[in-house]
C-alpha positions in Angstrom: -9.3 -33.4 -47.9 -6.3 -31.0 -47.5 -9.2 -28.5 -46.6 -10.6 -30.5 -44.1 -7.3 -31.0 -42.4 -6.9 -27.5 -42.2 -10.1 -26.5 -41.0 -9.9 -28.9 -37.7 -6.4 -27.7 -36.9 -8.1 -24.3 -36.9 -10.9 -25.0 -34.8 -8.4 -27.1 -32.2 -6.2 -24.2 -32.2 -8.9 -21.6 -32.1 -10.2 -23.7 -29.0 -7.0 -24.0 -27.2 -6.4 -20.3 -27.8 -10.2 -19.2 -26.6 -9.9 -21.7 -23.6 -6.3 -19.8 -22.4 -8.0 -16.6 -23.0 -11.2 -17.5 -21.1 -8.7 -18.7 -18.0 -6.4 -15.8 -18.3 -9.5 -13.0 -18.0 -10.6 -15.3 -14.8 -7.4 -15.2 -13.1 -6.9 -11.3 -14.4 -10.5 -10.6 -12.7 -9.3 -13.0 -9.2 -6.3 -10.5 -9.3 -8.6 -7.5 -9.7 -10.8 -8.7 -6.9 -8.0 -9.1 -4.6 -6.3 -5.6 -5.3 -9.9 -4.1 -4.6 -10.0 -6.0 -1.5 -6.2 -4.7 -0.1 -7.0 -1.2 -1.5 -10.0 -1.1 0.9 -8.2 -2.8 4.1 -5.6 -0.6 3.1 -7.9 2.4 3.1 -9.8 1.2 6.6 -6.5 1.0 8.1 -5.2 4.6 7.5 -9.2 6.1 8.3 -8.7 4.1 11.9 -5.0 4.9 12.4 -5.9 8.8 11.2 -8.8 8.5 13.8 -7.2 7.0 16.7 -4.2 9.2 16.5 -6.2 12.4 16.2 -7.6 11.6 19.5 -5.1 12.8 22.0 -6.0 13.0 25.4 -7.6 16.2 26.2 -6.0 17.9 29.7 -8.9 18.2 32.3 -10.3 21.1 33.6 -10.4 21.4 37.0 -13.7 23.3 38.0 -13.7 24.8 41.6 -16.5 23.7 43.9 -19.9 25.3 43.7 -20.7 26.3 47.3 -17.5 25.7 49.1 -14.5 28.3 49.6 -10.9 27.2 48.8 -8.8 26.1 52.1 -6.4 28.1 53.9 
């Protein structure tokens, strides 16, 4: 009997230990997910900010007329 006992208390704390470690590896994997996801908007973010600030407004040239003489 005293064996018996035992053995269910095992399995119920077994269970209760397996079903806190089967949630905790959910929520670790959510967390995972999420850092994956801010580490790529993060990335995106400093490729487009890199990108539009390399672009600085290039002076123009000014080309002289073909076929006309300058003014004088």
């Amino acid at each position: 009997m005293t064996v018996a006992i035992t053995s269910i208390i095992i399995f119920i704390v077994a269970g209760v230990g397996l079903l806190l470690v089967w949630r905790a590896v959910r929520f670790i994997m959510r967390l995972a997910l999420i850092g994956v996801l801010i580490l790529a908007l993060l990335v995106g973010a400093l490729a487009w900010w890199y990108a539009a600030g390399s672009s600085t407004p290039t002076q123009i040239q000014k080309r002289p007329a073909s076929g006309q003489r300058a003014p004088r």
